[in-house]
N, C-alpha and C positions, 0 to 999 in steps of 0.2 A: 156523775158522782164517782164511776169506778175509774172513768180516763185522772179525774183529780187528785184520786188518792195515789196511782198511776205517777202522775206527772209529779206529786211529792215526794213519792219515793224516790224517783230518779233527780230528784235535785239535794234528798240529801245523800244518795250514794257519790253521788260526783262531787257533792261537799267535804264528805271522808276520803276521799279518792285524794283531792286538793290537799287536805290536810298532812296527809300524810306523805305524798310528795314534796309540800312543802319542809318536812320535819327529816324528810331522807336526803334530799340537800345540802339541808344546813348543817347535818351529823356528817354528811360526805366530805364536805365542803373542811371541814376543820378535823378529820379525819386522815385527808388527804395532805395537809399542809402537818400535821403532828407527822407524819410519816415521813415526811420530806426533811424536819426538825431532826428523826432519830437517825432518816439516810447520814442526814450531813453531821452527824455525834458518831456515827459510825466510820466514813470518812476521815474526822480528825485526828481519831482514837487508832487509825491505823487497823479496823477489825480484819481478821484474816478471815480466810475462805471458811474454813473447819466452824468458827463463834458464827458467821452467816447460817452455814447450813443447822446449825444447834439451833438459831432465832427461829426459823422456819419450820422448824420439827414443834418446837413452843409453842408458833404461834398456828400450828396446825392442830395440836389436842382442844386450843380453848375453841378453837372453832367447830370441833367434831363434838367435845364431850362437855364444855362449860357455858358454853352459848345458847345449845337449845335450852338450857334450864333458869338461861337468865333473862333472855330473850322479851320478856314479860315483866321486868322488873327496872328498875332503877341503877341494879348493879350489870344489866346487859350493856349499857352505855362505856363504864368502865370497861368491859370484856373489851368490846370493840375499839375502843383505843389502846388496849393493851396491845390486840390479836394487830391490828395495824399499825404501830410501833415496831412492834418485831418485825413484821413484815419488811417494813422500810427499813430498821438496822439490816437486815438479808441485804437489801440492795446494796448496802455500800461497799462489800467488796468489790464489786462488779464496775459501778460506776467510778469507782478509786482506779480501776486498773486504766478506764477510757480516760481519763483525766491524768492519769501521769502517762500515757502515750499519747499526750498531747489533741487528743480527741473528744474534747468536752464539749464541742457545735454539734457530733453524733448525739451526745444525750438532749441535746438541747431541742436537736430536730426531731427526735423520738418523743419527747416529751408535750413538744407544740403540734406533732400531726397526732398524739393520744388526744390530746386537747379538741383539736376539731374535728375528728371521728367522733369524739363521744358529744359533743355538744351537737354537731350535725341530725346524730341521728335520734339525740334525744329530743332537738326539735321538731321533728318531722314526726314524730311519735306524740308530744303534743300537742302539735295541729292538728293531725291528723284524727290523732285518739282512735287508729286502727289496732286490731285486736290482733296481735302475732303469738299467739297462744298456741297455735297449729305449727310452730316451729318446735316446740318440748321435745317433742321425740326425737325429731332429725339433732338437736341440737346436743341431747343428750349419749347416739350414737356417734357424732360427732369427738366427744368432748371423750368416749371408751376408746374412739380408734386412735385419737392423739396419746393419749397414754401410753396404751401399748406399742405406737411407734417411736414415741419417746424412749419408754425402757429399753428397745430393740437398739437403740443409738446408743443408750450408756452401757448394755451390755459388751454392744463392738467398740465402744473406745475403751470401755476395759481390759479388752482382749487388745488393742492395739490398733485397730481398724478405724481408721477414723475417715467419716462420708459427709466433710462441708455442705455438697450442696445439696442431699437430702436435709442436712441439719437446719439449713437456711429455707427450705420449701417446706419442710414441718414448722416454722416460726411464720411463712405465712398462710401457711392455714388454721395456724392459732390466731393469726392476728383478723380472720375471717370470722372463723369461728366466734370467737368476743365481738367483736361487734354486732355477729345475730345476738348474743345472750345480751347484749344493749338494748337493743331492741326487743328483744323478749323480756326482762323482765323489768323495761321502762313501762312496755305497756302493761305488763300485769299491776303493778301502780295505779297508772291511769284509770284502770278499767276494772279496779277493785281485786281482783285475783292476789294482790301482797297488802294486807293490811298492817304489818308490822314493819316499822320505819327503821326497827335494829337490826331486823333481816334482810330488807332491802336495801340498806345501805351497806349492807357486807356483802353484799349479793355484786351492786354497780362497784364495791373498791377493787373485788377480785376480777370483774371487767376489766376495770382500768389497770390495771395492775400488768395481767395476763397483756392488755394488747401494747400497753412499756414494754415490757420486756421483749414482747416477739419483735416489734417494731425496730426495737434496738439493736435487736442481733442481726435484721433483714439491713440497716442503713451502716450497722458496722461491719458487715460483710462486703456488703457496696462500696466501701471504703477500705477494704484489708487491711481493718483494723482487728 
């Protein structure tokens, strides 16, 4: 009797598990492609550097201060396409500059290896349905030292100092780094640990996002572009 009641619990946790993988998806999935709608409105629109970094500042408060309180609601959907809208206008000055220096197979090969990094290891995650929840900590140490070696770089290109290939070996250990939080918070999905489909899907876009960007700058360094 107690293995049965046992064995129903566990098939409806892996029920909600599904569910809500499935629902993080779907929200990623068209997310991802409104994003790529505002990159390319930003693009046309000619956005400069200065309106990028203003998008990102935006689209940083709704994610810090508007999101946990919607998160629960009907209007979190909305946040999240706002908060990844701007995101994506940010991109376009970026990718405008690769594309008028004639380097738009850079974004392109950035774009198709983000694509099979994250599918790769989201599948292996659900085959597997291994528990990488014992990465939090490394990942979040992780995630304070890039920071602080980040700031340490625009502090010295402020001052005049400018360190390419730390700049290109800090992009690939961001692009390391995201892929652990791929894998960490695919499986906390799977294994019930994110029940919420509007937080997990902010969760894999800032993935995806972070391991574009690093990727970008490692294949357009590779390219003295």
């Amino acid at each position: 009797m107690r293995q049965e009641v046992y064995t129903q619990s566990g098939a409806l946790d892996r029920s909600e598990s599904t569910k809500v993988l499935r629902n993080t998806y779907a929200l990623l999935a068209m997310t991802v492609l409104f994003s790529a709608v505002t990159a390319g409105v930003a693009m046309a629109i000619g956005m400069g550097r200065g309106m990028g970094i203003i998008c990102s500042i935006a689209a940083i408060v709704l994610v810090w201060f508007v999101l946990p309180r919607t998160a629960n609601s009907a209007a979190g959907i909305g946040v999240v396409f706002a908060f990844t809208g701007l995101l994506g206008a940010s991109l376009g000055p970026m990718l405008s500059y690769y594309v008028a220096a004639g380097s738009g197979q850079i974004v392109m090969q950035a774009l198709g290896t983000t694509a099979l990094i994250f599918f790769a290891l989201s599948a292996y995650v659900l085959t597997t349905r291994k528990d990488f929840s014992f990465m939090g900590g490394f990942l979040f140490v992780g995630l304070i030292a890039v920071l602080v070696c980040a700031l340490g770089l625009m502090i010295a290109s402020f001052f005049g100092v400018h360190l390419p290939l730390a700049s290109v070996a800090l992009s690939g250990v961001i692009a390391l780094l995201f892929s652990g939080f791929i894998l960490y918070d695919t499986s906390r999905i799977v294994n019930g640990g994110e029940t919420n489909y509007i937080m997990a899907t902010t969760s894999l876009y800032l993935n995806i996002l972070n391991l574009f960007t690093s990727l970008l700058h490692i294949f357009g360094f590779a390219s003295d572009d």
